[in-house]
Steps between C-alpha positions, in 0.01 A plus 500: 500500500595203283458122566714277316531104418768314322402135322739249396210284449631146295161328383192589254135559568315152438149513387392806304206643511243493231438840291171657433567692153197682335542637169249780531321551178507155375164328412632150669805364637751316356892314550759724396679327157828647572566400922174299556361723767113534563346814454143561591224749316362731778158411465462292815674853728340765357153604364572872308745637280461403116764245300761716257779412299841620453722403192851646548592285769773265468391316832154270443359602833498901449321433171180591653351668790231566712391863511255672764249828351172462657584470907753737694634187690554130320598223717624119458427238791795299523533161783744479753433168620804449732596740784863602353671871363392473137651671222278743256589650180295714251640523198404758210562579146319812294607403144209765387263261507201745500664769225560777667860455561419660934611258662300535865620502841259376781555330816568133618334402848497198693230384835435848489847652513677732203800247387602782212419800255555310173638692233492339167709533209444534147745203435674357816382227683402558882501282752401590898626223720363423879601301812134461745367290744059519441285498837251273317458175191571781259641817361315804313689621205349823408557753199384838553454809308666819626489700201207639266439279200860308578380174537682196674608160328704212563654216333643305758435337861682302686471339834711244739580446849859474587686237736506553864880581536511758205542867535590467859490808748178622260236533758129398363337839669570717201530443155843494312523643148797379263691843390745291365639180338808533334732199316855679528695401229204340279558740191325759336153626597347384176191250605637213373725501767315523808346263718144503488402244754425108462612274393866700513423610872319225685333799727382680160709831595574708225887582501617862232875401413702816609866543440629865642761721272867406582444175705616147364252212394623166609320184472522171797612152409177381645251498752443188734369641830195794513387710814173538688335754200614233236598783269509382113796331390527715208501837712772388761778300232550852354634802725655808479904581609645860612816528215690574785572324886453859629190612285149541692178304328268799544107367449246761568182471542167740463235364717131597466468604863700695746423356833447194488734197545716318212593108488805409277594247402792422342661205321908399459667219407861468405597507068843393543739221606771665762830553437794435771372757816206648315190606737161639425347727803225739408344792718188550459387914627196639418498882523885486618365331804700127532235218452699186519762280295475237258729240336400327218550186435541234192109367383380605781232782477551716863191730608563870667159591638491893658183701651527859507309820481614728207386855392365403184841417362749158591876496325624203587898469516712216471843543589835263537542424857879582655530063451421518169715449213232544261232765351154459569221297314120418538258284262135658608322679727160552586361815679138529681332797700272420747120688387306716690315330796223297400140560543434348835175349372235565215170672448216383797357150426185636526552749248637228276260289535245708410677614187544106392108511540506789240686315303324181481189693407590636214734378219660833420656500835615177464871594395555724835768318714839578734441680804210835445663813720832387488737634390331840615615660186335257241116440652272301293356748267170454546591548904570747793725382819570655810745385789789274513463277781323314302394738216119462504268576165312842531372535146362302241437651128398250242356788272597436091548076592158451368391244804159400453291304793452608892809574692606227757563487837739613654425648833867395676592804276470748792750750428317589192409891463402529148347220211 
């Protein structure tokens, strides 16, 4: 079952939002000498993790880090001040900082959900984009260790909420990952020549040019007119061509899931003048099932948005409709999967309340944070949970923390077995 929507939309978004960047790592924050941006130190969001410093990076911000080996789980408190879907990325960079040239994989969490397993490179960036609409004034961002002495870092965070009319059809009960972003047409995959975010993409997306083998680059006159997702200037001008008015634009897809349901979207606009009689028509299928068609048109960006369910894989086909008297192009796409369900609430107030008391009491605590028992495969170390609805604390071990001083109350705590 597919759902599909077609935008010929002939205005830009007004008012952009304001960008929370956090250079994790960083001893204070600064203004960006190249685009003026603001980046933030982490200080004020998180309270473990120790500063390190990377110096093979030809990007300032993945110069340094924040890295996590004392606690199984790390997490950042960031605000959410207005009730809107808000945009999340995590962005991370090895550069052996520590060495030892193992570059760790761990996992990425959010309110208590798994976002992603992030594996980490020796010496590509990473980045692990999310669309999510928080229950409450602000999100947990939480790294968490998975393996035995592999130990989690970041180097980037980044957090905004997006307009209203963006992204629409992408319901706020589940959380939306970003498989892909790609700039068809924007040239080699060499870094220099991707989009990575503001001020190039007034949303702060980050956009990997992509050109497939035996399809023509062509480049638009201009751009006057944007759609509802106000896609980057510099990812829609360029596009790819099929060489031929009969050749198929194949663009598969590998999807992190196999269940769950897929948003595209994807962006055309029209590279040439006509000639005398000349017509564009493009059908869009997805798994040889017909989706709907598009015509592009002169500097104006059009918008072909498509739910579906997939088996883990999506090939998108676009094919010259019987009108047509020329191939197919495209400028960009973007491709989300819809995450598991989320946690339908966190660990019992009382219980969480009655850790905060443990916290207070003593300072070695004090850098515990994000939600205890959940996710149910990352616990609190120095914790036992039982249940899901809610998960309720059943053990407490604070054994090797070297707490001094008579134990608090916390007598709300009554699913407690063991201390």
């Amino acid at each position: 079952m597919s759902v599909v929507h077609l935008y010929f939309l002939r205005f830009s978004i007004a008012g952009k939002t304001t960008l929370l960047r956090i250079d994790c790592g960083t001893d204070s924050s600064y203004r960006d000498s190249t685009d003026g941006s603001y980046w933030q130190s982490d200080e004020n969001y998180i309270k473990t993790g120790t500063n390190r410093k990377v110096s093979t990076s030809r990007i300032e911000q993945f110069n340094s880090l924040r890295a996590f080996t004392q606690q199984n789980k790390n997490c950042y408190t960031l605000p959410t001040p207005t009730q809107a879907k808000y945009f999340i990325r995590g962005s991370f960079y090895y550069g052996n900082y520590d060495g030892q040239s193992k570059p760790p994989t761990f996992d990425l969490e959010f309110d208590g959900n798994k976002w992603a397993s992030v594996v980490t490179s020796a010496t590509r960036l990473q980045f692990h984009e999310l669309i999510y609409m928080p229950k409450g004034e602000n999100i947990s961002v939480c790294l968490a260790r998975t393996q035995d002495k592999q130990f989690p870092f970041i180097s980037i965070l980044e957090i905004w909420p997006l307009d209203d009319n963006m992204y629409e059809g992408m319901s706020g009960d589940v959380a939306w990952l970003r498989s892909y972003g790609y700039n068809y047409g924007g040239g080699s995959n060499d870094l220099e020549n991707w989009i990575l975010g503001f001020p190039m993409d007034d949303y702060n997306r980050v956009w990997q040019p992509y050109d497939p083998p035996g399809i023509n680059v062509v480049t638009a006159l201009s751009i006057s007119q944007n759609n509802v997702n106000d896609p980057p200037e510099e990812a829609i001008i360029t596009a790819i061509e099929a060489a031929d008015p009969a050749d198929v634009i194949n663009l598969p897809f590998t999807l992190a899931t196999t269940t769950n349901l897929n948003y595209i979207a994807a962006y055309f606009t029209e590279p040439h003048e006509f000639l005398d009689n000349d017509t564009r028509l493009i059908d869009i299928y997805v798994e040889d099932d017909f989706m709907l068609t598009v015509e592009p048109e002169i500097g104006i960006c059009t918008c072909a948005l498509i739910r579906i369910q997939s088996d883990g894989t999506l090939n998108v086909q676009l094919r010259q409709n019987g009108s047509s008297t020329l191939p197919p192009v495209i400028s960009a796409i973007e491709v989300y999967t819809a995450g598991n369900p989320l946690v339908p609430g966190t660990t019992s107030k009382d219980d969480l309340d009655g850790l905060q008391v443990f916290i207070n009491a003593f300072e070695q605590l004090s850098g515990w944070s994000g939600d205890p028992c959940l996710p149910n495969n990352t616990v609190w170390q120095w914790l036992g949970c039982n249940g899901n609805d809610p998960p309720r604390v059943s053990k407490i071990d604070l054994s090797g923390y070297g707490l001094n001083g008579p134990l608090p109350e916390f007598s709300q705590m009554q699913a407690l077995e063991t201390m």
